[in-house]
C-alpha positions as CSV (number, residue, x, y, z in Angstrom):
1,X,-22.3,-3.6,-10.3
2,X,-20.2,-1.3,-12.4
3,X,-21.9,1.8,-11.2
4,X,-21.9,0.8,-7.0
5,X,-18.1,0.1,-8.0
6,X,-18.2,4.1,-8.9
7,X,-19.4,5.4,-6.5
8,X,-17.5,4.3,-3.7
9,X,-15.9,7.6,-2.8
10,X,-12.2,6.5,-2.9
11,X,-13.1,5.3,-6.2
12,X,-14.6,8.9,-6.9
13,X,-15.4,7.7,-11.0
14,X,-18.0,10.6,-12.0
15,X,-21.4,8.8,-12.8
16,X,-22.3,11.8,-15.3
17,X,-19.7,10.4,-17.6
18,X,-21.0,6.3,-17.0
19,X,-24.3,7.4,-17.3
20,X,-23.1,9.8,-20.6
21,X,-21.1,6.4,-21.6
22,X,-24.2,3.9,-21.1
23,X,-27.1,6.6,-23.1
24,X,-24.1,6.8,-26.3
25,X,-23.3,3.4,-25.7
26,X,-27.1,1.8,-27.1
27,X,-27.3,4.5,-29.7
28,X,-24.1,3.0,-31.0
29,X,-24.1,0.2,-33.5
30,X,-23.4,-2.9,-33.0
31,X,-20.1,-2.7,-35.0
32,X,-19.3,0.5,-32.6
33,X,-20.3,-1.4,-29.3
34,X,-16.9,-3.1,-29.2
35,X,-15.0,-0.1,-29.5
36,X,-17.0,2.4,-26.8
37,X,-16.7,-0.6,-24.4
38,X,-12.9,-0.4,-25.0
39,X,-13.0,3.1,-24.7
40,X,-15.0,3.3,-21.5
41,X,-13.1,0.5,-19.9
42,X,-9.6,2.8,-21.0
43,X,-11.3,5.6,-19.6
44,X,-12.1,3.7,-16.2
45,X,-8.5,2.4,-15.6
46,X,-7.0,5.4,-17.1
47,X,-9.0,7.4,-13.9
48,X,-8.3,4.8,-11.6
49,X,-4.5,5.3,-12.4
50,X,-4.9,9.3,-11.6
51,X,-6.7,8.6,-8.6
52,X,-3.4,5.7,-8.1
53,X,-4.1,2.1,-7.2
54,X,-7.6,2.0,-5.8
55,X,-7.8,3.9,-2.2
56,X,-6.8,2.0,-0.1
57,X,-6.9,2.0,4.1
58,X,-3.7,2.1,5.9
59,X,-2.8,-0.7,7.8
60,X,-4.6,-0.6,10.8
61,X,-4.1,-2.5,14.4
62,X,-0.7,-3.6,14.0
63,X,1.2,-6.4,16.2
64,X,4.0,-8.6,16.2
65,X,3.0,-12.2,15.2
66,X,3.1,-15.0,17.9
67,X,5.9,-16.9,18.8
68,X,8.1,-14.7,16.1
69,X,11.8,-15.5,16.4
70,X,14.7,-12.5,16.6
71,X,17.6,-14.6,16.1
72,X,16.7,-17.2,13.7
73,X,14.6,-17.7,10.4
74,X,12.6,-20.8,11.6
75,X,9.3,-18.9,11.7
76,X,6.9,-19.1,8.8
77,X,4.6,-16.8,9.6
78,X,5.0,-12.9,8.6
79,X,6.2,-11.0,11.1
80,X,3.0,-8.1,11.3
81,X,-0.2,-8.7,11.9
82,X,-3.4,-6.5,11.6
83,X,-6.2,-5.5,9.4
84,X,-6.1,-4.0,6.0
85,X,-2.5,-5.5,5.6
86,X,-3.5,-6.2,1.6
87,X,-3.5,-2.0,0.8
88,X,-1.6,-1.0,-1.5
89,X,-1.1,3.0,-0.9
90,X,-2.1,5.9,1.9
91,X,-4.5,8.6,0.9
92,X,-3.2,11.2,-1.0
93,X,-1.9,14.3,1.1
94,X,-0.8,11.9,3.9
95,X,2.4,10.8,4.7
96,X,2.9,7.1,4.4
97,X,5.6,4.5,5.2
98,X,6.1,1.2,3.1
99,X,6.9,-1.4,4.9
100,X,8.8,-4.6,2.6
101,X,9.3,-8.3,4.4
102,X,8.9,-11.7,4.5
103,X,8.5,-14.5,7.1
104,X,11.6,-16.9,7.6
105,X,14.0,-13.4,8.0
106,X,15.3,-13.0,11.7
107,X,16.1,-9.0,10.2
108,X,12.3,-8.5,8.6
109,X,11.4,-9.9,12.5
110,X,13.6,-7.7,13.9
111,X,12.8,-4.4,11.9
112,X,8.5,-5.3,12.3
113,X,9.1,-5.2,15.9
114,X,10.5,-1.6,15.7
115,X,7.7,-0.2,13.5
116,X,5.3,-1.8,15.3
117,X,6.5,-0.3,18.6
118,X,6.2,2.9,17.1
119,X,3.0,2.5,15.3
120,X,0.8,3.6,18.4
121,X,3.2,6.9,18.6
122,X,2.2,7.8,14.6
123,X,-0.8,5.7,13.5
124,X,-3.2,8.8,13.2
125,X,-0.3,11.0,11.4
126,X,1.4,8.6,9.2
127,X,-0.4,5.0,6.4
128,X,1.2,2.4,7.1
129,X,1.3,-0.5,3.9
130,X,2.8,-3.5,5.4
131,X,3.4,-5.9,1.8
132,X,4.4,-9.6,3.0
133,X,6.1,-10.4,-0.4
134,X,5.4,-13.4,-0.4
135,X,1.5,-12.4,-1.2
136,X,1.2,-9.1,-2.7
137,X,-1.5,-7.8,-3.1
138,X,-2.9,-7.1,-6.2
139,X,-3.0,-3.1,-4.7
140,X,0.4,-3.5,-3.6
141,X,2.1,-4.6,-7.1
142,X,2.4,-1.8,-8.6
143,X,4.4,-0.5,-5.1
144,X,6.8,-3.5,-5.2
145,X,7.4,-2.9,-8.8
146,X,8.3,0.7,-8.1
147,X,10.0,0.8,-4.7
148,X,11.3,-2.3,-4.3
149,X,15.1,-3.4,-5.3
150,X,15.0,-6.8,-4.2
151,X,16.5,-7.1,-0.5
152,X,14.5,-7.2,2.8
153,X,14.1,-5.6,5.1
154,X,13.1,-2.4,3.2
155,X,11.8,1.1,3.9
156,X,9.9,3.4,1.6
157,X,8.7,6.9,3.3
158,X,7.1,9.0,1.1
159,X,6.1,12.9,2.0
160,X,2.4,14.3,2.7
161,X,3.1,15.5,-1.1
162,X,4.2,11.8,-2.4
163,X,8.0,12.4,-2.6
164,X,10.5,9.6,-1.4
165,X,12.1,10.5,1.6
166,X,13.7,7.2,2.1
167,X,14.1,3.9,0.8
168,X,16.5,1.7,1.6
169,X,17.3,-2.1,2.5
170,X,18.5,-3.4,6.1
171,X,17.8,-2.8,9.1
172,X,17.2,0.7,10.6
173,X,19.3,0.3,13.5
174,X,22.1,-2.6,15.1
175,X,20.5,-3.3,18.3
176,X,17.4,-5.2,18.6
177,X,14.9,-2.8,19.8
178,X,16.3,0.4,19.1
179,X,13.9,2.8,16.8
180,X,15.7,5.8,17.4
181,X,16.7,6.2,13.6
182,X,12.8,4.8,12.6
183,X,11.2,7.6,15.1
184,X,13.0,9.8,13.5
185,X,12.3,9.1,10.1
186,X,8.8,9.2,10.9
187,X,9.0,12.2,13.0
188,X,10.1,14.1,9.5
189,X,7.1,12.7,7.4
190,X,4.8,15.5,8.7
C-alpha cells in the first residue's frame, strides 16, 4: 500500500529511499524499529510538505447549482458544482484562483455565478479550488488556514510562481453578472 501510495506521480516519493528505508529498517533492532518508523514517516510528510499538500486536480466542470437564489440566503446547497471540488492546490508553475464560500450567502451565489461564467474562458490556463467551508477538505485546510480571514465571499489568486496576487473578501463587482474586474484578474495570472 505504502509503496503504490509512492509512486503515484503527484506524490513523486523516491522508492530508492523506501526501499533504502524498508532493507535498514529489518536490520534494525527491535528497540530501533520504533524510531526509523518515526523517522521514515517524518521523512514522508516532510516530502509531502515540499511537494505541498498532495497534488491535487483543479476543479474541473464547473456549474452553478440548481435552483440557487441571487437575492436571498434560503438555498442550502453550495453554490458550485463540478468534479474534483475537494482539491486542495493547482500544480506547481500554474496559476491558480481560490475560490472561498458557503451555501445560505446570496453574495457567495452571486460571486460563483461570475467565476463560473468565466471558467470556460480560462479553465486550461488557470486551477481552480472551489472550498465550500462548510466541508473542507482535508487538502484544502491548510489553504483556509493560510488565505482565509474569515468573510465570504473570498478571492485568493496566486501567480504561475505561487505569489498572492489577490485576496480579498466581497464581491468582485456591484452588479449581478458583471465579471469585468474577475476577467481581469484572471487575465493577469498568466
Amino acid at each position: 500500500m505504502i509503496k503504490a501510495f509512492c509512486e503515484r506521480p503527484e506524490i513523486g516519493f523516491p522508492m530508492n529511499c523506501l526501499k533504502k528505508v524498508s532493507v535498514n529498517y529489518l536490520r534494525c533492532s527491535q528497540a530501533k524499529m520504533g524510531f526509523v518508523t518515526l523517522a521514515w514517516a517524518i521523512a514522508l510528510l516532510a516530502h509531502l510538505m515540499v511537494v505541498g499538500v498532495p497534488s491535487a486536480r483543479a476543479a474541473s466542470d464547473l456549474v452553478l447549482a440548481p435552483n440557487l437564489s441571487f437575492d436571498d440566503d434560503s438555498n442550502p446547497h453550495f453554490p458550485i458544482k463540478g468534479r474534483n471540488l475537494s482539491d486542495g492546490q493547482g500544480s506547481p508553475g500554474e496559476a491558480t484562483i481560490i475560490f472561498f464560500g458557503t451555501s445560505n450567502c446570496w453574495n457567495t451565489a452571486r460571486e460563483a455565478e461570475r467565476l463560473v461564467k468565466l471558467y470556460p474562458q480560462f479553465h486550461n490556463r488557470v486551477h481552480f479550488v472551489i472550498v465550500d467551508l462548510r466541508n473542507v477538505s482535508l487538502a484544502q485546510q491548510p489553504l483556509v488556514s493560510h488565505y482565509y480571514h474569515g468573510y465570504i465571499p473570498t478571492i485568493t489568486a496566486l501567480s504561475s510562481g505561487g505569489s498572492v496576487i489577490y485576496n480579498r473578501a466581497g464581491e468582485t463587482a456591484m452588479i449581478r453578472g458583471d465579471t469585468s474586474n474577475l476577467q481581469r484578474l484572471l487575465d493577469s495570472l498568466h
